[in-house]
GUBADO-749298 format. One record per residue (C-alpha): residue in one letter; x, y, z. Coordinates in steps of 0.1 Angstrom, whole numbers, plus 2048, in hexadecimal, padded with zeros to 3 digits. Layout:
AXYZ...
This chain:
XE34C8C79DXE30CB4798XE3ECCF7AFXE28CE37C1XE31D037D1XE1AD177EAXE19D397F1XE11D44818XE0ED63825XE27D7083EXE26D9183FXE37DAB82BXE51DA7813XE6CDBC803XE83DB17EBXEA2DC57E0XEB5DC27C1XED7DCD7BCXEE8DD279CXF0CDD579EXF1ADDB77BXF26E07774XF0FE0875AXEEADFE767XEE0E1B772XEE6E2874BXED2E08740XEB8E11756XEB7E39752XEC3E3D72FXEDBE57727XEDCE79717XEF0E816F4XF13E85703XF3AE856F7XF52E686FBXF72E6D6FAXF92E56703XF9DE53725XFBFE3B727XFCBE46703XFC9E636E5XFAAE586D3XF93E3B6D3XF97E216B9XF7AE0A6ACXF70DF768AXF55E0B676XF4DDF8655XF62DE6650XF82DFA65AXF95E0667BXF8DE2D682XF9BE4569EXF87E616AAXF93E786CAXF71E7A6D0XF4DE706C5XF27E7E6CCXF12E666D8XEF2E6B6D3XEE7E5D6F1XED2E386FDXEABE37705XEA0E29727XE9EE0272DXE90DFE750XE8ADD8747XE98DCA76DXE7DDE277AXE62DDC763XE69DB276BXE66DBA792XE47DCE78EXE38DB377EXE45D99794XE3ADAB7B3XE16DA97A1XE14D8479CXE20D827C3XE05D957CBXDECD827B7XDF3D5F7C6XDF3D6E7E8XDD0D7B7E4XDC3D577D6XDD1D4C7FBXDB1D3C810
């Protein structure tokens, strides 16, 4: 036998998300072209074709916006909306 769920209204509804990683607000924003450079040692070190390389610093050239946790709510919060209009 199938599962069913029903949707009632109760009222109003909020639901909060919270992100906790340093980074999602960079995900979410994007970032700017900005330098890196080393913060515990003298350069930073990383494999680049094939071989180790050392830099003291690098330009990146910044990240476009990915607002995907967003965009999935937004949607979400439409589908909620939809059933609860189909209510009786």
């Amino acid at each position: 036998m199938a599962s069913q769920t029903r949707v009632t209204p109760a009222g109003p509804y909020r639901l909060r998300v919270t992100v906790n990683t340093p980074y999602a607000s960079y995900v979410r924003s994007g970032t700017a072209p900005h330098v890196i450079r080393p913060v515990r040692g003298k350069a930073l070190t990383f494999i680049w074709h094939g071989r180790r390389v050392f830099f003291s610093r690098v330009r990146h050239p910044g990240t476009l916006a990915r607002p995907w946790l967003a965009l999935a709510f937004d949607r979400f919060g439409r589908m909620v909306a939809d059933e609860l209009r189909r209510l009786p």
